[in-house]
Structure formats: C-alpha cells, structure tokens
N, C-alpha and C positions, 0 to 999 in steps of 0.2 A: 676087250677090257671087261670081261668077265666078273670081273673080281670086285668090280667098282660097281654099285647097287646104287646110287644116287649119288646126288646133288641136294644137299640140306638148305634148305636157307636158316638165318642163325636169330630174324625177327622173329619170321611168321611160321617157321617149320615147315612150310612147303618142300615139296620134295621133286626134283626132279628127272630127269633117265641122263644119262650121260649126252647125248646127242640134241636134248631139247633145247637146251639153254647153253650161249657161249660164257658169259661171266657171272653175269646176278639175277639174284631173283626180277623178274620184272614186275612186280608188285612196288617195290620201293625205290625204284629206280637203280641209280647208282650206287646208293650204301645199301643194296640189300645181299650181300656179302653171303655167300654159300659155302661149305665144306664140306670136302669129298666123302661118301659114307661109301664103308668096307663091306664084303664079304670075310670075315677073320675066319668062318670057319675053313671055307675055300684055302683062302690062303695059306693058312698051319699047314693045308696038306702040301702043299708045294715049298715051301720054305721051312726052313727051323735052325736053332744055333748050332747042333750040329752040321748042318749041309753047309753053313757059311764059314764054320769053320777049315774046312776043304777047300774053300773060294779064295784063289789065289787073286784076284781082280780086287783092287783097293779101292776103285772107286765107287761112288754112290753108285753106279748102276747094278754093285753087287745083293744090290736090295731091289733089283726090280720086278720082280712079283709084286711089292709093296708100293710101288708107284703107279701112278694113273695112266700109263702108256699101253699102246701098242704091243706085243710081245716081238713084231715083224719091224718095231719105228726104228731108225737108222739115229745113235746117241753122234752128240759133236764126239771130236777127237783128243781134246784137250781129260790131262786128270783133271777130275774134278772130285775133290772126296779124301778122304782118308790121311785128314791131317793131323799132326802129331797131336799129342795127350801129353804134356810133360807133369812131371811129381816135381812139383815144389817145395823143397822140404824148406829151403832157407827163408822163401817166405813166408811158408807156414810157423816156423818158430819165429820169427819178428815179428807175426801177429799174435802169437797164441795160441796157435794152434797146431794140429799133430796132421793133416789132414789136406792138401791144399794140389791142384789141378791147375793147371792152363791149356786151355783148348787153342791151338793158334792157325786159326782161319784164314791168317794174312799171307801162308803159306800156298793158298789157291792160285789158278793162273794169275787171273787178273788181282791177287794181292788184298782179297776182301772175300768175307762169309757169300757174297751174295752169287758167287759165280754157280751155285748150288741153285738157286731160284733159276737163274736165266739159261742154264742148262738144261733145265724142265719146258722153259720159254722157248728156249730154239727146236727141241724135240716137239711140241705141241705146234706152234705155228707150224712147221713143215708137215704135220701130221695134217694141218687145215689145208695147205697150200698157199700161204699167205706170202706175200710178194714181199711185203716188207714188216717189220717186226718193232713196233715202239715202243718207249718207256720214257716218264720223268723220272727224276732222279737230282741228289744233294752231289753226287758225283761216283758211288761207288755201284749201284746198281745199272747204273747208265756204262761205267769202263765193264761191268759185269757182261753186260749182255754185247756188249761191242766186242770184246775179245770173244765170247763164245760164238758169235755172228760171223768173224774173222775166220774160226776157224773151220766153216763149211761152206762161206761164200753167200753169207746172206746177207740182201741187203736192210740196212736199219735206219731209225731217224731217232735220235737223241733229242730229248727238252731236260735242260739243265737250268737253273738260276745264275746268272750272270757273275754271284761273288762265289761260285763252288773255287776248291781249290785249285791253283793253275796244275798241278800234277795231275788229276783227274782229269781236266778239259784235254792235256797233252795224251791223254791214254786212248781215248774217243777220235782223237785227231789220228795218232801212230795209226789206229785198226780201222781207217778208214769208214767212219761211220758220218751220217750227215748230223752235223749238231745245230742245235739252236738254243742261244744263248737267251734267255727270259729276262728281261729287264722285270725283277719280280721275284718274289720267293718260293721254295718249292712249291706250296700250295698252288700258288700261281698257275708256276711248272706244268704241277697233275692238271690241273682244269684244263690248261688249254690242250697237251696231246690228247687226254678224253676226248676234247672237242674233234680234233685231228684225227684219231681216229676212228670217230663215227664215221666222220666226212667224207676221208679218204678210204674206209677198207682197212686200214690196219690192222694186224694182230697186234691187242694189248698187253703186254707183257708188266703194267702196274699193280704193286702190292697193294693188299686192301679191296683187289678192285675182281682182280683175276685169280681164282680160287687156289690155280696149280702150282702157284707160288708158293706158298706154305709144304706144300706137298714135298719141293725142291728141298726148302728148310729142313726139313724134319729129319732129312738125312743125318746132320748131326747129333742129335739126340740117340741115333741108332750106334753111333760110332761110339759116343762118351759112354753110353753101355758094356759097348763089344769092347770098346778098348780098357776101360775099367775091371774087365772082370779079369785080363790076365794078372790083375797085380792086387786082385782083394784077398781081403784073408779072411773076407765071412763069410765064403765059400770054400766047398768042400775042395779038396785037390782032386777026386773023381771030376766033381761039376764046375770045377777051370778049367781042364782039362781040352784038349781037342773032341769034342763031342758032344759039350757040358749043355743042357737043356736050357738053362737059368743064367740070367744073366745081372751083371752087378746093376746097382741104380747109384750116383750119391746118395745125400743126402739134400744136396741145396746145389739150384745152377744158378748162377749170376748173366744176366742177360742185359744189355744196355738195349734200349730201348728210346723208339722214337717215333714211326709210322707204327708198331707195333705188331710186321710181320714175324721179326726173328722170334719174339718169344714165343708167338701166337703158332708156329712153326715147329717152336722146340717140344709146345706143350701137345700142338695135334700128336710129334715122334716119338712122347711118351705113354701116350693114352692108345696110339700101336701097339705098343708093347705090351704095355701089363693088358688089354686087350686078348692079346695073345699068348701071355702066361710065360714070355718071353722075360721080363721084371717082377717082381714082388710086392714091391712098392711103390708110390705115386714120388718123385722128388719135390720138395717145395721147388717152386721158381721164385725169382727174386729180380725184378725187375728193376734197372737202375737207369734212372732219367736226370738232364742235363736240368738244373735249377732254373736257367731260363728258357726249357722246353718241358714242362713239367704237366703239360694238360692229362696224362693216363694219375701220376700220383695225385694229383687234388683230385681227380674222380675215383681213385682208390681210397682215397681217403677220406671223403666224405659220402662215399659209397652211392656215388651216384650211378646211373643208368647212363650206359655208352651211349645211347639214341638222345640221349639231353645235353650232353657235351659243347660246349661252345668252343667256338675260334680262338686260340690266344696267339698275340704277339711273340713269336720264338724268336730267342739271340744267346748263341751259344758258339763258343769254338769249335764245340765239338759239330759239324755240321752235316756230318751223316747221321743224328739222329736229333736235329731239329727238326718240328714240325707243328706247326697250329692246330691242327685236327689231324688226329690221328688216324688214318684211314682206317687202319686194322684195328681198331678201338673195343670192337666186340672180343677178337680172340685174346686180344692182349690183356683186358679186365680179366676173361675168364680165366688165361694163362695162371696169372695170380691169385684170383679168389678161389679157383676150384682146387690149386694144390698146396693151398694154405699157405701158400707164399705173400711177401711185402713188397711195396715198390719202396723205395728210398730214392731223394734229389739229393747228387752235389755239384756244388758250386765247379764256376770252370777252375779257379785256382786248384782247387783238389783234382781237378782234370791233370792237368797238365805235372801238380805234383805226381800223381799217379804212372807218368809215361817212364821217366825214370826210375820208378822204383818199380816197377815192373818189369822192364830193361832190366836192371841190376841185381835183381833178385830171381830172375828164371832165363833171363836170354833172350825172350819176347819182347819185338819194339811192335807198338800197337800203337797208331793214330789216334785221339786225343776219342771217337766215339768207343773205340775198342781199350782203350786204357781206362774210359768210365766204370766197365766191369768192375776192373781192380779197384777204383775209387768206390764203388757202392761197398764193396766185401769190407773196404777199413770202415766205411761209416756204418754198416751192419755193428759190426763187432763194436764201436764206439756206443751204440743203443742198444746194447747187450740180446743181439736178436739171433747171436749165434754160439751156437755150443763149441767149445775146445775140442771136443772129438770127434765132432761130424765129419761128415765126405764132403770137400767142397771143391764146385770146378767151375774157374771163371773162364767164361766164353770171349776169350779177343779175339775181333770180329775185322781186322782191319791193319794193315802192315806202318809202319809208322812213317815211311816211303812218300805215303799218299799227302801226308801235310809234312813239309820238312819243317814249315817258321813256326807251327807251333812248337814241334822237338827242340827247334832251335831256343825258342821260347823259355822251355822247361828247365834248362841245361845252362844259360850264359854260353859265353865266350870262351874258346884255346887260347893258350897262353903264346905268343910272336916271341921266337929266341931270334939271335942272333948266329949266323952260321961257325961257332967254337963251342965247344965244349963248358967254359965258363957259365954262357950263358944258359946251357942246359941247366948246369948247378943250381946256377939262381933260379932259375923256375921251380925245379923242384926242390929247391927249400921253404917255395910259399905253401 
C-alpha cells in the first residue's frame, strides 16, 4: 500500500504509518478517530478518468488504486458498486426544480449503502487474518457485513439493539452469522462489541471507530461523479466523452445522516477528487437528520465542537440513522461545514410522507432512513436554501424491503373486492 502515506488523527494530527496503529489514535482512546492520508501524486499516475473510462468492472473495486488495500488482497465475490443514478425530472418539476438525481444504494447485495463499508471490512480483516469479524449495528451494517462474510466464508458475530427491524435480524439469521440481540440501544450495541472485541481478538468493523470504513463509502461519491458526467451539459462533448479528463460534480448531495459515517465518507470521496483534478468544484453536502435524532444539527447549528457533544436520547422510525452520540461526529461536522453545506431535521411524519412520494415520482422504494434524503430536499427547498437550477442528487441509502410497516404505514390499506367484476367497479369508483 504505497499509495497510502499515513494514518491522520482528526484531534491531535498525529500521524501514523499504515502498520502502527489498528483503528485510532491511542492518545484519545476510542474517539480518537484517524483518516487515511494519500499519496495523490502517486496515484494520478496509475489511475485517471480516462483509464476508467475503458474499465468495464462496475464495481467499487474499479477504483482500487484509491483504496487502502493490498494490490495482491482477494475482494468478496458479491457486486458491490455501481448502482444506478436515475434523473428525476417528475420530481424535480413537483419541486421546482429543473435538476433532480437519485442515487439508489438499496440496489446493493444486502439492499443497503452500507455493503460498500463492509466490503472494505471483509478485505481488511482477511488482510489481518482475523478469525472473526464484528460490528454493532441499527440493522443495515450488521445484514451488510453478514452477507459480505457469506459470501467468502467468514466467520462473524453481530450486536444489534433488540427493537431493530424483524427484516433485518431475518437477514443476519438467512447468512448465518451469530447475532446478539442488546436489550439496549445502538449505543449500547457499539460499547459492548468494543468491549467484545478487545476481549476476544476481533476485527472491528464499526463506523466511527475503524478508519476503513469511510474509505468503503467514498466509493459513492466517485460514482455520482463518473455517472453524472455522462449526461451533463457543462461539459464539453470532447471532455464526456470516453477519455474525458474532468469530471461532473452537482451542485448539492443530500445525505441522511446518523452515526455520521455516510456523509463523512461521501465528503473524504470528494476531497479525492478535486484532490486529484478529477472534479472542479467542492459539492455542498447537505446533511439530513431524523428530529428525534438530531445531535450533528444542534451542533451544526450552534456551532459547537464534535469533542463537547453530549449523549441525547434518540427515537425515530427511521432507525438506521438513530443515534445519541454520533461516533463519526468529527467527519460528519466537517462533511457540512468545510463544503458550505446545512444540516436540516425532519420530523418522522415527513419521513414516512417522503417514502411514497419518492416511490411515485422516481421508482425508488427507500426505507424510512433512506426516504429522509428526500424529506430534507422538500424541507431545503421550504427554507429557501436551494436554487431552482442547481444539480441535485439525493443519496437513498436503503431498499424499502428492509422495514415493510413503516411502507405499510405511509401508504394505508388495498381495497378487499369481492371475487365479480361489480365489485371491481365499486372500488374503483372510490
């Protein structure tokens, strides 16, 4: 790994070599949270948009020069990567705008963003030799890394919160992973496999905690690039082109938001880029949190210091991005404040209205965390915080599969005919 010059811590700037240190700075224990630092000049030489453009392999691993592996490490087997970019034009004219993206992540194995993180987790543990590979989790990083574990034969131990969704626990179950149910909420969750796997050996595969994870993220952000630029028009037709140097950026990602790895992920995959002369511009991010999980927005918004953060009580439907302390809290502030992005809270009502009309206006059914996106974009636009011609592309992070009752929730009741034709009538005359 060459390419890979340190290990940052994100307190104290200490800097470490790749092989010193397994997760965080040891200065500040547990939250002293590190980020991989690049060789970008190295890497330009071995990569560029034209070489990928030639790259028939759609998954993240077609960005692995940029990733912190092995050039020799054996990836799982499963796609992981290269999921659709759709243009929304109908919802972009229902909002107002000319402009409008959906990212849909739910399209991954395991039916969630996060199979990207634990793809980098199964490569990295085997890289160590780690016998067994853990993670807490609300329910979608845990089916994440169980299906990628599935799919090479490793084995894992799951710490889940006891109310996660029953869809989720059955996904952990199907891929044969050992679970443990937490009488206790995520926080919980993370503290005790921390403990667990000091104890035991474990490879840690928790966000927040274990640097590589972001690293998995970030993939995405390379893709809303690559796959934007086939269809922008403020590039030249030479530099769309198969070989095109330059690549699109929006204007605004919408990012739901809760431990605060995805955005903190999305923001390291853009500061690659323009890094690398790759983008032009820096995208605002726009970070969107569940009202009764809102600890990163009160500290955005009263501009507090991620290290003075306190505990809050989280209760949300949406509960892949509940969370009381936000482990990622450092990248996730910075996500927003360095690229002049907002956080915005809405309510779970506006959640759940959101799953529907995101359903019905692109084709994308997103589980009530990944429908939040689309709820922050309508409340942007209600606080007049976005312009009618921007580029905007909301990241649904999550298949709507994974919680049916909330779908069920958002939507009512089918209407019970009777087996004639009459009673068809009458239904649909109501």
């Amino acid at each position: 790994m060459d390419h890979v010059k340190s290990l940052k811590c994100l307190i104290c700037a200490a800097e470490y070599g790749p092989d010193e240190i397994e997760y965080v700075c040891p200065k500040h224990g547990d939250d002293g949270i590190v980020d991989i630092q690049y060789d970008y000049e190295l890497i330009g030489r071995r990569i560029g948009p034209a070489m990928l453009a030639r790259n028939p392999d759609p998954t993240i691993w077609r960005y692995r020069p940029l990733l912190p592996i092995r050039p020799d490490s054996p990836v799982p087997p499963l796609t992981v990567g290269g999921t659709p970019l759709y243009r929304a034009d109908r919802l972009a004219r229902g909002l107002g705008l000319k402009h409008v993206w959906v990212k849909d992540d739910g399209r991954l194995p395991t039916a969630s963003f996060k199979d990207r993180a634990s793809a980098l987790a199964v490569v990295k543990g085997r890289e160590r030799g780690a016998e067994i590979i853990t993670t807490a989790s609300t329910g979608n990083a845990a089916a994440a890394l169980s299906g990628l574990c599935a799919s090479v034969g490793q084995k894992n131990v799951i710490f889940v919160p006891q109310s996660a969704p029953p869809a989720k626990i059955a996904q952990l179950l199907v891929y044969g992973s050992t679970v443990l149910l937490v009488r206790g909420t995520y926080d919980d969750a993370f503290e005790l496999c921390l403990q667990a796997a000091k104890e035991f050996g474990w490879y840690n595969r928790n966000t927040g905690y274990n640097p590589y994870m972001s690293e998995g993220k970030k993939t995405a952000a390379y893709e809303i690039c690559e796959q934007l630029t086939l269809g922008s028009s403020s590039l030249s037709q030479e530099e769309r082109g198969a070989g095109g140097e330059v690549w699109a950026a929006p204007d605004r990602i919408f990012v739901p938001v809760g431990d605060g790895c995805v955005i903190g992920g999305i923001h390291k995959g853009l500061r690659d880029l323009l890094a690398l002369g790759w983008i032009s511009a820096m995208p605002k991010l726009m970070g969107v949190q569940a009202a009764g999980s809102a600890a990163l927005y009160e500290a955005w918004r009263t501009g507090a210091n991620a290290l003075d953060m306190q505990p809050i009580e989280a209760n949300t439907i949406a509960d892949s991005i509940s969370a009381g302390l936000p482990r990622d809290r450092i990248k996730a502030l910075a996500a927003v404040r360095e690229t002049g992005g907002v956080y915005v809270k809405v309510t779970d009502d506006e959640i759940l209205a959101a799953i529907p009309a995101l359903a019905r206006g692109s084709g994308v059914f997103a589980e009530p965390a990944a429908a939040a996106a689309y709820a922050g974009l309508v409340k942007a636009i209600e606080l007049g915080l976005v312009h009618p011609a921007e580029q905007i592309v909301v990241l649904a992070t999550g298949n709507g599969l994974k919680d049916i009752a909330s779908a069920r929730g958002a939507v009512g009741e089918p209407f019970v005919v009777e087996k004639d034709l009459a009673a068809v009538k009458k239904a649909l005359s109501r």
